[in-house]
C-alpha positions, 0 to 999 in steps of 0.5 A: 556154496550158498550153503556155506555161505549162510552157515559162515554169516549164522555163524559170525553172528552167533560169535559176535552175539555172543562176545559181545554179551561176554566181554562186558563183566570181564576184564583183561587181566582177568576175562571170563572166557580164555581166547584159547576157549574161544578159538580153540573149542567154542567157534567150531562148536557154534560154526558146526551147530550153523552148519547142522541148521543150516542143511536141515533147513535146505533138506527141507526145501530141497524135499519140498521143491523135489516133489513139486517138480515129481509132481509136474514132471509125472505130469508131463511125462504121463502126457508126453508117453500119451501122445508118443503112443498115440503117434507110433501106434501101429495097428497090425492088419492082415498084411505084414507089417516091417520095421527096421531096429533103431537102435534099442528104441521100443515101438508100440504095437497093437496086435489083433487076436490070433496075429503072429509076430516074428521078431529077428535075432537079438530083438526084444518084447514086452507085453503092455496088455492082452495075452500072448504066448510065445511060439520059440524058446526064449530068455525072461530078462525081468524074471532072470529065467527061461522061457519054454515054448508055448509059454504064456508072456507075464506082463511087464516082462522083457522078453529077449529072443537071441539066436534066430529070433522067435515069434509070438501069438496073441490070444487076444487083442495086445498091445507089446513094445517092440524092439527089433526087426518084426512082422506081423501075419494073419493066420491061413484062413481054413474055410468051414462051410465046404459041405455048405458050399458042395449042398449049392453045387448039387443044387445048381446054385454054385459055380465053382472056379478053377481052383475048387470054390476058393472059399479061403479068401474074400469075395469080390463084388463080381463074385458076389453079383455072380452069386446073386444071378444063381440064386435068381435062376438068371446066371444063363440068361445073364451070360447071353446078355449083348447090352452093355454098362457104363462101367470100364473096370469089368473083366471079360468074363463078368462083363456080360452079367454086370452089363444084366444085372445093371439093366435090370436094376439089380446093382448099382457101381461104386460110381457112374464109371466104375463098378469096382469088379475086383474089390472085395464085396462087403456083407452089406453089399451081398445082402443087400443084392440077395434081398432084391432076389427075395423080392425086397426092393429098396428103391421103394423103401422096403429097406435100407441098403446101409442097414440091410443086416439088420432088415435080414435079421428081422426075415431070419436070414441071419441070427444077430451074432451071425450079423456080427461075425459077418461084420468082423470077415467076410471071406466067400466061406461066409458068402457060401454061408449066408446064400445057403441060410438064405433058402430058409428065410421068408421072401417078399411073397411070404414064401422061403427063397427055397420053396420060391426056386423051387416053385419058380423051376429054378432048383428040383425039389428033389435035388433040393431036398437031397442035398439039405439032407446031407448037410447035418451040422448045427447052425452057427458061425 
């Protein structure tokens, strides 16, 4: 309408303009310009050359206004994709994770390496960044074409899953968006170091439990302390113990060893009540009570427990990248690991923890040697 408007003034302007110019060496009898010229081809001419400005000049200020506002809307779009993002992010851990469909509405997932998202029927994904493959066959409806099983996800690209669902493996860390019913699951853990934990056994310094070493799943700090007493050559003595803790979270059947262990300094609770008996021990934690049986103490400063990693380093427990895998699981496999590379590195007293037991009667040198022996793979987790 303001278009119109502005075209109709130019136009009346122009004509009066330009009658106004004419009329003066004419007369009436005999005008310059007919009144037909006029109505008939001259003021729809000049009324559509008013009309051709005037839409050149609002393309122009309508392209202009367009890309300031793309501009601040980008802007705004970019920052509000930033925080709903950082609000819906969910972080997959072992535990599954479950969402209900909202209705065509993506949800932002970041999925660790080697997790596995299942999605139900009729659900959808896109790979944002990493690398996945997927487990089932499926429809790429970016690329319009099938997707064979085991075939690696394009990024950018839907992926739909129709009949009964399917799943997808991450490669690597991956963030996807999501839409559908999904889980998210850690893969079993297969343990690794069984011929590790068998060399222990024969030695005397491993127990098992009644469903072998259970070496697929975290050691809880009762475990851990049990671990330590072995390898101290105390577990008999530990298990005699009549006193008692202060801690009231302790099973029966470690409360005789945390009660020791505690008299004699070589563990402390989670607090002045609480020993956390069933929580999963931490590297720091274990090697921090297997410094102790080396003869390290750091209640008088040999190390510090928070950075006793790194003080077993520099006495060759452990090699830096084994620390650093140690940092990323720590399940009784990698306990049963760190005890049994423990026996070569050097005690307070300059001696290996090996050669230390078996100076101190604990293991039978010739057992001891036995066992090593059968142990052929190369170090390294």
């Amino acid at each position: 309408m303001r278009k119109r408007c502005l075209a109709s003034a130019a136009a009346l302007i122009l004509f009066w303009g330009i009658m106004s110019a004419m009329a003066s060496p004419g007369t009436p009898a005999d005008p310059l310009v007919t009144l037909s010229y006029i109505t008939e081809k001259f003021a729809p001419m000049l009324t559509g050359e008013a009309v051709r400005r005037a839409d050149s000049a609002l393309e122009e200020k309508t392209a202009a206004l367009n890309a300031i506002m793309s501009d601040r809307l980008s802007g705004l779009y970019a920052g509000l994709a930033e925080k709903t993002a950082s609000a819906v992010l969910v972080r997959a851990v072992d535990a599954k994770l479950s969402f209900t469909d909202t209705g065509g509405i993506y949800r932002l997932t970041a999925v660790s390496a080697g997790r596995t998202l299942t999605v139900s029927r009729g659900s959808a994904v896109v790979l944002i960044s990493g690398e996945a493959r997927t487990r089932h066959t499926a429809i790429n409806l970016t690329a319009g074409a099938d997707l064979a099983a085991g075939a690696a996800l394009a990024l950018n690209n839907e992926i739909f899953f129709a009949d009964n669902g399917g799943a997808i493996i991450t490669d690597s860390s991956a963030a996807l968006l999501v839409c559908g019913r999904y889980t998210v699951t850690a893969p079993a853990y297969i343990p690794k170091y069984r011929d590790l934990a068998a060399a222990l056994n024969e030695m005397g310094l491993l127990r098992g439990t009644g469903a072998g070493y259970a070496l697929n799943r975290p050691a809880t700090r009762a475990e851990a302390l049990y671990m330590m007493l072995y390898l101290l050559g105390e577990i008999d003595e530990a298990e005699a113990y009549s006193g008692t803790s202060p801690f009231g979270d302790v099973p029966d059947w470690a409360r005789a060893a945390v009660a020791y262990a505690y008299g004699k300094g070589y563990t402390n609770g989670i607090s002045a009540t609480a020993f956390g008996a069933a929580l999963s021990s931490t590297p720091d934690q274990y090697v921090t009570m297997l410094l102790r049986v080396m003869g390290y103490d750091d209640s008088k400063g040999d190390f510090s427990w928070d950075r006793a990693l790194d003080f077993a380093v520099s006495k060759g427990m452990f090699t830096e990248s084994e620390k650093n895998a140690l940092r990323n699981m720590f399940y009784r496999d990698q306990m049963v690991y760190v005890s049994y590379y423990a026996l070569d590195a050097e005690a307070k007293n300059g001696e290996t923890l090996g050669r230390t037991l078996i100076s101190r009667g604990i293991v039978d040198e010739k057992t001891f040697g036995a066992a090593r022996s059968k142990i052929t793979r190369a170090r390294g987790m």
